[in-house]
N, C-alpha and C positions, 0 to 999 in steps of 0.2 A: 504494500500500500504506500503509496507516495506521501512523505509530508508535506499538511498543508503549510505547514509557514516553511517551505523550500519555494514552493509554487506562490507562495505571496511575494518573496523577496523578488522571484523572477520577475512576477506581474512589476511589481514596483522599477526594476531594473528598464524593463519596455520603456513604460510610460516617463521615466529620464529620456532615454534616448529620443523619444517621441519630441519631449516638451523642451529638453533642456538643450541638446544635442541637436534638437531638426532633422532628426533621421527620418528618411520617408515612411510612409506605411508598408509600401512593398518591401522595405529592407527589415525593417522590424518587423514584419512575418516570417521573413529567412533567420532572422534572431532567435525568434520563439519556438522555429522548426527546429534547430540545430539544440538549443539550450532542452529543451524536452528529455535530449539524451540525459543530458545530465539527474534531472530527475525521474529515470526510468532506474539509475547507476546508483544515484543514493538511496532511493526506493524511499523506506522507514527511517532513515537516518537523517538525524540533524545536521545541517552544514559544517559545524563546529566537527564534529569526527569524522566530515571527509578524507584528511589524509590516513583514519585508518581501516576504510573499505577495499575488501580486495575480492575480484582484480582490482588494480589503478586502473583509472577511469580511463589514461592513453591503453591501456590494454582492453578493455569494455568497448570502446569506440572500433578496436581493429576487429573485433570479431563482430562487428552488426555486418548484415547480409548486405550486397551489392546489388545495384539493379539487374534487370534481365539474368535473375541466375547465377549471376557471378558472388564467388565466397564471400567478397567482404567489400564494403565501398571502397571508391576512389581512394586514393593515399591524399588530391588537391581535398576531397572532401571531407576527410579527416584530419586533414590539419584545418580546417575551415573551421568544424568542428568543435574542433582543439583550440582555437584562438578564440569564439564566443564565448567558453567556459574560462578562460582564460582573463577577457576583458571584465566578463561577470565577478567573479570571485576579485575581483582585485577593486570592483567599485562597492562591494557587498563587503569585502574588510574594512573600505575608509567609511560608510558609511554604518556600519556596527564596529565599531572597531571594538567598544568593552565587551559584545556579545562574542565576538568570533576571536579575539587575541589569542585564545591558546592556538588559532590554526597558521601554521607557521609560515608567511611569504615565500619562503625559500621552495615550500612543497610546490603552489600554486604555480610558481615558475616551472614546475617539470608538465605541466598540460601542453606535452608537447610530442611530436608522433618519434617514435629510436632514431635516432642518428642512420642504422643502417635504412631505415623507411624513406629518411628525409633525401638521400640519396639517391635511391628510385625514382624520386618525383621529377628527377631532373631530366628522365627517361620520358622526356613529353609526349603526347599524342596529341599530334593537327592535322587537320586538311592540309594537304598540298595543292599545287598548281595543278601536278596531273592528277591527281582524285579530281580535282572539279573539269576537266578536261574528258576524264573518261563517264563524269554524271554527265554533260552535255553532248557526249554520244550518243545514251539513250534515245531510241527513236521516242518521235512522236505522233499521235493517232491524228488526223484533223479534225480538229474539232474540239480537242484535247486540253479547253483551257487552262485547268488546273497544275497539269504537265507542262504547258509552256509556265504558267506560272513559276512553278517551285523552279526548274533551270533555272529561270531566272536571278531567284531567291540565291541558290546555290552560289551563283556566280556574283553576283552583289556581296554577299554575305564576307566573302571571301577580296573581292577588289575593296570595298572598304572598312572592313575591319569593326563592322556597328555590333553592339550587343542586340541580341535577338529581341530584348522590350523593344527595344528602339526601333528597330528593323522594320517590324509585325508592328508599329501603331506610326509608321511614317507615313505622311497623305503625298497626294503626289503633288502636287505645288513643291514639297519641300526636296523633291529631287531633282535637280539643276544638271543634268548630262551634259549641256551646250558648253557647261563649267568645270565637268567633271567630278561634281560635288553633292552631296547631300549637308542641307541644313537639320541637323539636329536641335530643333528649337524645342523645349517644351511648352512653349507660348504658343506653339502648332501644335501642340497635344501629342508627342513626340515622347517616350516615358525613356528619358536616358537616367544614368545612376546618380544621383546626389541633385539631380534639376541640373546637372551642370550642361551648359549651352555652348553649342561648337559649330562652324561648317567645318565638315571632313572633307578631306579628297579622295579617288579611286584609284587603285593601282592604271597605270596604264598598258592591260593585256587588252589588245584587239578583240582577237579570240571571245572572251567571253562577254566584253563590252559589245559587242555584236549580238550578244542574245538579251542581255539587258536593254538594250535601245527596241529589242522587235518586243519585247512587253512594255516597254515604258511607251513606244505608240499603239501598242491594243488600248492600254486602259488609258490612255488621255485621249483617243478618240468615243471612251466609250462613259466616261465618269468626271465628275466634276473635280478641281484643283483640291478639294476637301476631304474627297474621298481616300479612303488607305490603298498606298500604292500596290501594296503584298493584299490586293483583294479577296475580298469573301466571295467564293464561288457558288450558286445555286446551282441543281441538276433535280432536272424534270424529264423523266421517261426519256433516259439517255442523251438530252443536252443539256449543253451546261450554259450559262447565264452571268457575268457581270455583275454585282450588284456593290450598294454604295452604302452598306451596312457597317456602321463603325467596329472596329477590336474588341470582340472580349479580352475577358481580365485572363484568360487561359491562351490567349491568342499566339504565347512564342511557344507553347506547349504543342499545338495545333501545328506549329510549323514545325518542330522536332519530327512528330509521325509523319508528318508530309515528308521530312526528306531521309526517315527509314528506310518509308518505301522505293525512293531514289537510290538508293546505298544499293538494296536487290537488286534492282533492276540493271544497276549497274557492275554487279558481281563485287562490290566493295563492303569493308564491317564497319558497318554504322559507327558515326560519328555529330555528334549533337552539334546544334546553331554554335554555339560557344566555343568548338573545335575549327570554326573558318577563320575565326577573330584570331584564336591563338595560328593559325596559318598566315594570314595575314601577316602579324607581324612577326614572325619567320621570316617571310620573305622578304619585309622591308630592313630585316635587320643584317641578313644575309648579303643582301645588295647595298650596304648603308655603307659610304666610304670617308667620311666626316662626322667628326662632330653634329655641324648642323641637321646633317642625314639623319645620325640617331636622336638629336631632340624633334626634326619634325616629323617624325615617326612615332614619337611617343605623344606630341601634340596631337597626332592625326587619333591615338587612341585615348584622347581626351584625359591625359592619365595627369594628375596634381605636378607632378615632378620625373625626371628619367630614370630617378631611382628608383620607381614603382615597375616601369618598363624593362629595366634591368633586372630587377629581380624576379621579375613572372617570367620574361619572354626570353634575355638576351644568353643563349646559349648554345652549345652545339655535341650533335650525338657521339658515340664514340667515331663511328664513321666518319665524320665529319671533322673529328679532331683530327683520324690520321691522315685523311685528304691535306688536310690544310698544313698541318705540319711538314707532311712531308713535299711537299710543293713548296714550302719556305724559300728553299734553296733557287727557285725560278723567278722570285718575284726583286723585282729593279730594289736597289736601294732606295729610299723613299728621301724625297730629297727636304728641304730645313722647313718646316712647318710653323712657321711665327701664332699661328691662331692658337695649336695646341699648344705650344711653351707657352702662350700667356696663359692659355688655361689653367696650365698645372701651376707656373706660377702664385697666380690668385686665389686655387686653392690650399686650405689649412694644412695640417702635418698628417692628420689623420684621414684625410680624404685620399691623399694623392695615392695609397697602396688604393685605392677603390677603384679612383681614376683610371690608374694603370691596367687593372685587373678587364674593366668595362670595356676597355678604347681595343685591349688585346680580343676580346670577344665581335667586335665589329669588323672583321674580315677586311680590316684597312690596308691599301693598295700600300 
């Protein structure tokens, strides 16, 4: 049986973040998802003897079931996991501090997935170019709108890098091709992470921008500038229909199974909206031969700082390592670079092993 005063302090902890913090509602659902675990793990037990339930909670977290079948969730989603409990417990000791003091800060700090786990994560899994190359193979029926649709989706998903809220609640005014651009407004009803407001740009692959432009004039010739560009499709006695029905609140969900079924068709293993983003910037980072390359890359993923960029995106498989290294030996000496010595310059003492570590990770000519 769960304790109630676990589950009050959580409610309480929400309703911070709601009021105090400006967390959206949709992010504070993800909060209240994740943090659940935690009292499924304490069960009957008061906060205060958390650190003496066992298993530890990082081990409780590795053995919950993964989707479709697989043994255990994500390792991203277990540190995710891992960090809500984390944040919680640490606003729940300043805020109790003479109720919780016997639970020791030092414990809280191990809400965190093994070293050997944290190592694995960096074994990422994205979309690449030719995954979206071989989903835009797929034929298609005529008539087929829903299938020209989701290509489309695919290939957008993936040239600009948008979170699938975003994606699934963009109307079409706000996508500017002529520009190569989507305005991420949410003053256009556009659900991005934090309200933070951007125009992005598109990768520029011909190739798939060629199937993005043959849906971006089906539905501008067929739906007003308000309408959402990633349409809601009707089908009546096998045709299908247009229509200018706004997003459900399940709407990037809806696009997930839409491009399942895509992944079949295509002979490929399914990879969720959120695996084109991480492809995306794969590829801009892979191709990134500057500094300014890698800040407008992380600009383009709307991200607070490149430090955020760096640490989710900027990295490379083992394969990639021994490519690269072993190629060392072919590439020109790089000749005196005034922009990056100011850089390092200006930066602190403690920055510049980061600097060095990030600039070596950008496949610089």
């Amino acid at each position: 049986m769960i304790a109630r005063d676990n589950y009050l302090k959580i409610k309480q902890h929400l309703q911070y973040l709601r009021d105090v913090l400006q967390v959206q509602p949709a992010s504070a659902e993800r909060y209240w998802f994740h943090l659940r675990y935690l009292l499924l793990w304490l069960d009957d037990q008061p906060l205060v003897n958390a650190d003496r339930v066992r298993p530890t909670f990082p081990v409780f977290v590795s053995t919950l079931p993964g989707k479709d079948g697989a043994p255990s969730l994500a390792l991203e989603s277990q540190k995710t996991i891992l960090e809500c409990a984390r944040r919680f417990l640490r606003w729940t000791k300043q805020e109790y501090g003479r109720e919780l003091q016997p639970l020791p800060q030092s414990w809280i700090d191990t809400m965190r997935i093994a070293p050997s786990a944290s190592e694995a994560i960096r074994d990422h899994v994205y979309v690449t170019e030719d995954d979206v190359r071989r989903i835009l193979q797929t034929p298609v029926a005529p008539g087929d709108l829903a299938m020209i649709r989701d290509r489309a989706a695919a290939a957008t998903l993936f040239l600009s890098g948008a979170r699938a809220a975003a994606f699934t609640t963009l109307p079409i005014q706000a996508v500017r091709l002529q520009d190569q651009c989507i305005d991420q407004f949410p003053s256009l009803g556009v659900r991005t992470k934090k309200q933070r407001s951007a125009t992005t740009y598109l990768l520029q692959l011909p190739e798939l921008l060629n199937v993005v432009r043959e849906w971006d004039t089906l539905v501008r010739r067929e739906l007003p500038g308000t309408s959402p560009w990633y349409a809601v499709i009707e089908s009546s006695w096998g045709e299908q229909k247009l229509t200018n029905q706004a997003p459900g609140k399940n709407r990037a969900g809806a696009l997930d199974k839409r491009l399942k079924r895509l992944y079949a068709l295509a002979g490929l293993p399914y990879r969720s909206a959120h695996k084109f983003r991480h492809g995306h910037a794969v590829y801009g980072l892979l191709h990134a031969r500057t500094p300014a390359d890698f800040k407008a890359i992380s600009m383009n993923l709307m991200h607070s700082s490149t430090r955020i960029t760096d640490e989710i995106y900027s990295f490379l498989s083992d394969g990639e390592v021994r490519q690269h290294i072993l190629g060392l030996n072919s590439n020109p000496i790089a000749s005196q670079n005034t922009e990056l010595e100011a850089l390092i310059r200006k930066s602190i003492q403690d920055e510049v092993h980061r600097g060095i570590e990030a600039i070596g990770k950008m496949i610089a000519d």
